[in-house]
C-alpha positions in Angstrom: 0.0 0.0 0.0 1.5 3.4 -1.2 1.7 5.9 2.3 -1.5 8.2 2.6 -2.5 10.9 0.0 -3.8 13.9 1.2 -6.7 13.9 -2.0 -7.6 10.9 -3.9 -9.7 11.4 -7.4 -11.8 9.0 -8.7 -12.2 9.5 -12.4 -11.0 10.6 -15.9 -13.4 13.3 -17.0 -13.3 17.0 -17.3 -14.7 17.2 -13.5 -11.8 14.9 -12.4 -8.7 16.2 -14.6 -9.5 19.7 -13.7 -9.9 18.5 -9.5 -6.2 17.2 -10.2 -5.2 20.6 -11.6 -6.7 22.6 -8.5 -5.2 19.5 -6.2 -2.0 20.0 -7.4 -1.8 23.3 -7.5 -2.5 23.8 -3.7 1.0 21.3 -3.4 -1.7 18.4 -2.2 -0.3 15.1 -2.6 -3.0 14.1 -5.3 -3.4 10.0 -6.6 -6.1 10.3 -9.9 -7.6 7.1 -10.2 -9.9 5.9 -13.5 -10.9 3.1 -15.6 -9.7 5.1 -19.1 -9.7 8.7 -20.2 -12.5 8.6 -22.6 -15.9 8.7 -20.7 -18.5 10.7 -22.3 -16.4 13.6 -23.6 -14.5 11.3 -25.4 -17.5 10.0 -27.1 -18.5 12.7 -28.5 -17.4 13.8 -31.9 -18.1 17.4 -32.4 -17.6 19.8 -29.1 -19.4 23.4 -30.0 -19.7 25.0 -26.6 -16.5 25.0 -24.6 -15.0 27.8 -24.7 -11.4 28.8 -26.8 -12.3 25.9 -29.1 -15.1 27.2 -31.9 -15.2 23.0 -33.1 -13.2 20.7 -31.3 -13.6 16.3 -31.2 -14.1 14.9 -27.9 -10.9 12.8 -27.8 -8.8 16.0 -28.8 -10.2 17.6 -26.1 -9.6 14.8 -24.2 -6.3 14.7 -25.3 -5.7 18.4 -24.1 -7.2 18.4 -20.8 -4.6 15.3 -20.6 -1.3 17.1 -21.7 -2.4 20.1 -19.0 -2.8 17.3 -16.5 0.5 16.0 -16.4 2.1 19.6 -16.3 1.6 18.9 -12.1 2.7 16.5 -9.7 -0.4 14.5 -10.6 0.3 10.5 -9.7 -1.8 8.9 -12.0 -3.3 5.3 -12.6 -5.3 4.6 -15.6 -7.0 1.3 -15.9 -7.8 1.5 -12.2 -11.9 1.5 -11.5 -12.5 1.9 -8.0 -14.8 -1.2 -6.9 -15.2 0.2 -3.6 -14.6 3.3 -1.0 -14.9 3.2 2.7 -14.0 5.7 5.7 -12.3 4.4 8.6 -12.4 6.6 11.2 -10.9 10.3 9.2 -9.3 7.8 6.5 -10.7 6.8 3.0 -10.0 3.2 1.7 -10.2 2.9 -2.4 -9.7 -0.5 -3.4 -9.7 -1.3 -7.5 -10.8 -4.0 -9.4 -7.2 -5.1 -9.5 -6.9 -5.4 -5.7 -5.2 -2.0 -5.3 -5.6 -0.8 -2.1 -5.1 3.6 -1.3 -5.8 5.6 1.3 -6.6 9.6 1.5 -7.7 12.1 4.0 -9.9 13.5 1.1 -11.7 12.2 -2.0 -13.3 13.6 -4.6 -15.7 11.3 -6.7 -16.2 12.3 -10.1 -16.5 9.4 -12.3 -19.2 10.6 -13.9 -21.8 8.1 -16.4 -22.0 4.9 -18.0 -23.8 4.3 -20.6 -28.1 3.0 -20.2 -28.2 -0.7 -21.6 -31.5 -1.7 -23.2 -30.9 -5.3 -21.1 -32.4 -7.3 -24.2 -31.4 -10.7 -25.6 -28.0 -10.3 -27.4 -26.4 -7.2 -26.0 -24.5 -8.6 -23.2 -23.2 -11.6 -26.0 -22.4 -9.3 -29.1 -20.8 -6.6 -27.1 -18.1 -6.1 -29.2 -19.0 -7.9 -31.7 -21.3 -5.5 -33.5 -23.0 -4.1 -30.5 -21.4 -0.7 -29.4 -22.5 2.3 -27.0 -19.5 4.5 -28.8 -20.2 6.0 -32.9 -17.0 8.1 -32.0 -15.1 4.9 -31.0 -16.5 2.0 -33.4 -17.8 3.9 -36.6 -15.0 3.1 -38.9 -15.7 -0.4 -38.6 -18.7 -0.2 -40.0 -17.7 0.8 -43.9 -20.2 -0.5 -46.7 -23.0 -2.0 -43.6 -26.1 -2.4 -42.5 -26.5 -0.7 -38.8 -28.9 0.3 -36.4 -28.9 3.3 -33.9 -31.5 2.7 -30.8 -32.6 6.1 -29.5 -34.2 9.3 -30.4 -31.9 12.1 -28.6 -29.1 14.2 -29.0 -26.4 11.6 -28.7 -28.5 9.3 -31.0 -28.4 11.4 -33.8 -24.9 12.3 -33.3 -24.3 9.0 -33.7 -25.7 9.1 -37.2 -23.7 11.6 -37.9 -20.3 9.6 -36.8 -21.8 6.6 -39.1 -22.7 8.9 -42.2 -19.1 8.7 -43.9 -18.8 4.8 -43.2 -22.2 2.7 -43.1 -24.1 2.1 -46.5 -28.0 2.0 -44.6 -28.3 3.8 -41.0 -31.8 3.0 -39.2 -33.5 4.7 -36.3 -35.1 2.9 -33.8 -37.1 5.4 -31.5 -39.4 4.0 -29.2 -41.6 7.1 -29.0 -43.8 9.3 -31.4 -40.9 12.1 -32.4 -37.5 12.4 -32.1 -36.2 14.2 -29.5 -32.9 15.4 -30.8 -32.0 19.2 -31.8 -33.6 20.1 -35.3 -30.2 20.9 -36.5 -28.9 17.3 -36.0 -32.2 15.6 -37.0 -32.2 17.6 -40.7 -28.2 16.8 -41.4 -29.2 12.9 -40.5 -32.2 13.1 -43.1 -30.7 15.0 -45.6 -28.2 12.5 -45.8 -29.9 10.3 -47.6 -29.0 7.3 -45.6 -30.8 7.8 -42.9 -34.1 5.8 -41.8 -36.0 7.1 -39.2 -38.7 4.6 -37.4 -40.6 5.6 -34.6 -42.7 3.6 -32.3 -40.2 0.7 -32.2 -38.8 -1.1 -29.2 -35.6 -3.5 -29.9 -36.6 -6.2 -28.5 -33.2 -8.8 -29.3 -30.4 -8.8 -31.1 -29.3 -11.8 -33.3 -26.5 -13.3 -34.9 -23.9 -16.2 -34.8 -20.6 -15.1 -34.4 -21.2 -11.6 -35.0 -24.5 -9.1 -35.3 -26.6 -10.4 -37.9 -30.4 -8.7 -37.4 -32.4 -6.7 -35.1 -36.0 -7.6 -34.0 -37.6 -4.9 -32.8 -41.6 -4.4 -32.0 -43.6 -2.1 -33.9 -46.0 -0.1 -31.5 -48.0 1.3 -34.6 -49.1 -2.6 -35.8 -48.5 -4.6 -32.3 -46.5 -7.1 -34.7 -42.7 -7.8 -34.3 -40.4 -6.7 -37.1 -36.8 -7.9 -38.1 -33.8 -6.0 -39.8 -30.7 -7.3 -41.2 -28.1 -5.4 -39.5 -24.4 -5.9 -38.7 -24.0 -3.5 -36.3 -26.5 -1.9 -33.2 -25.2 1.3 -31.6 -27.2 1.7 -28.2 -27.6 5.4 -27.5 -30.5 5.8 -24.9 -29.2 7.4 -22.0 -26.8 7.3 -19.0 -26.4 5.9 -15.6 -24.6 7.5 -12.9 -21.2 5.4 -12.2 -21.9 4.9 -8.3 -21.9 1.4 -7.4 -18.7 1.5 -5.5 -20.4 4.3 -2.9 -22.9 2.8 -0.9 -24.0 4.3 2.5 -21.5 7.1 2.2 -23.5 9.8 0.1 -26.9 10.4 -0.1 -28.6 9.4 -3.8 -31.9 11.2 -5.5 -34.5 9.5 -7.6 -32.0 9.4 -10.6 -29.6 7.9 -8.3 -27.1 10.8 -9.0 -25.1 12.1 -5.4 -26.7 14.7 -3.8 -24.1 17.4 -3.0 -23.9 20.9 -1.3 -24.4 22.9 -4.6 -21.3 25.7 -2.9 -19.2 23.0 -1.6 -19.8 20.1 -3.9 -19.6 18.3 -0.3 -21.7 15.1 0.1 -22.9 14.0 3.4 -19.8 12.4 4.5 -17.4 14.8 6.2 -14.5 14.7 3.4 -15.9 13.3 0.5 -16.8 15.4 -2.2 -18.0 14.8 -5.9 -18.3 16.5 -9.4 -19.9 16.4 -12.8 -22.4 14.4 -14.3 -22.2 11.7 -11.0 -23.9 14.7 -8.9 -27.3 16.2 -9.2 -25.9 19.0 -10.3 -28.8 20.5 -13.1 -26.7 21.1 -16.1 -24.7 18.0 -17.6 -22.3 20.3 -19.5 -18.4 20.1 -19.5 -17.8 23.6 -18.9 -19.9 22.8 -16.1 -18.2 19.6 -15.0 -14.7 21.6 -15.0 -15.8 24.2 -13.0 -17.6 21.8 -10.5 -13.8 19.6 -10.3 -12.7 23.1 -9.3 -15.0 23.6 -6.8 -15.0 20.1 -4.6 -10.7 20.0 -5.2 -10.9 23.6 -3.4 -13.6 22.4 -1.0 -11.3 19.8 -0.4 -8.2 21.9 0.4 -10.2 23.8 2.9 -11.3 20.5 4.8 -7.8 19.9 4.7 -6.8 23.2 6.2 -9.5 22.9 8.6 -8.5 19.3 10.0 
């Protein structure tokens, strides 16, 4: 076991990198520990809003916040997901999935959102093998196919758009009456061309031998079950806080997201803060995530001071 840290981060995102930043720069002995550096940012393939950067892909981003990171005294262990976090008497115990075993006065929890699995038939097995919850990541493999995209949002549609230059046949699987996704995103994904849009449908299973080989999905409008040949299914419906490692320490809301101290980002447990999408907080934004790392990393320091 490495000797005490004085702040330990949990997570790879904007909320966490930039907690590291503030860490370090108040001369804390800081230990960042995350399962990768892509998260959702990473997923994301065209970044309009942060500011400096008029266009910008989520991995270069990424890839920035990154390079600023490891200007500080920043230890840093990637491939590391917490499994669990207790508090013994004033000390924090994180213990990985590879048995790792720190200990910090302070943590700050900011490992933000996995992605919402549709739990059919067939996702679990062809995970990987045609089944993705990344366009960013896995669009390339795709050239000349057949895929489908389940959801009706934001991410959905941007999805699309990361298929457009690779996938012959893109369809849209939304379960409700209208897409939800910005107009602007919804009209470059139909005029492409490529695009199908189906509403009212609810994937049901997904098929194949060795790889993806169809969809069947249910078709509200009819009441009669539908198939598609596919050989890929991009599952875009959502997010769930990443959280299971907590427990009793934190207080969740109906979302299951930590409830914090919106000026402190403190949770209920006397040095344990959190950040970023994990939180309650109302806007899932990266600006917003980056200044929240900033918040609970100074919130932190002053517990420290305080001690």
């Amino acid at each position: 076991m490495e000797s005490i840290y004085d702040l330990i981060i949990i997570g790879g995102g904007p909320a966490g990198i930039t907690a590291a930043i503030y860490g370090a720069r108040k001369a804390l002995k800081v230990l960042l520990l995350t399962k990768d550096f892509v998260g959702q940012m990473g997923r994301t393939d065209s970044i309009e809003n942060y500011p400096g950067f008029s266009q910008i892909g989520g991995m270069d981003l990424s890839k920035k916040f990154r390079e600023h990171l490891k200007k500080f005294s920043v230890e840093i262990k990637e491939g590391s997901e917490v499994k669990s976090l207790l508090k013994l008497d004033k000390v924090f115990k994180a213990e990985t999935i590879k048995g790792e075993v720190f200990e910090a006065k302070s943590v700050v929890v900011a490992s933000g959102r996995n992605p919402r699995p549709l739990r059919i038939p067939g996702e679990k097995e062809f995970e990987g093998k045609g089944v993705s919850f990344c366009g960013t990541c896995d669009a390339p493999f795709f050239k000349d196919k057949t895929v489908a995209v389940i959801g009706g949002g934001n991410a959905a549609l941007e999805t699309v758009l990361d298929l457009l230059p690779f996938a012959a046949k893109i369809y849209v699987l939304e379960i409700s009456s209208r897409l939800l996704a910005d107009e602007i995103i919804q009209q470059r994904a139909k005029d492409s061309g490529k695009a199908e849009i189906i509403l009212r449908a609810q994937a049901l299973e997904i098929k194949g031998k060795s790889t993806v080989e169809n969809l069947v999905f249910r078709d509200l409008k009819s009441n009669q079950n539908k198939e598609l040949g596919v050989q890929g299914v991009f599952i875009e419906i959502g997010s769930l806080p990443a959280t299971d490692f907590l427990k009793d320490l934190v207080d969740f809301n109906k979302a299951g997201e930590i409830v914090i101290d919106p000026l402190a980002c403190a949770t209920k447990t006397p040095g344990l803060f959190a950040a970023g999408d994990v939180t309650n907080v109302k806007y899932k934004q990266i600006v917003v995530a980056a200044g929240e790392g900033a918040k609970a990393a100074l919130s932190a320091y002053n517990y420290l001071q305080n001690q």
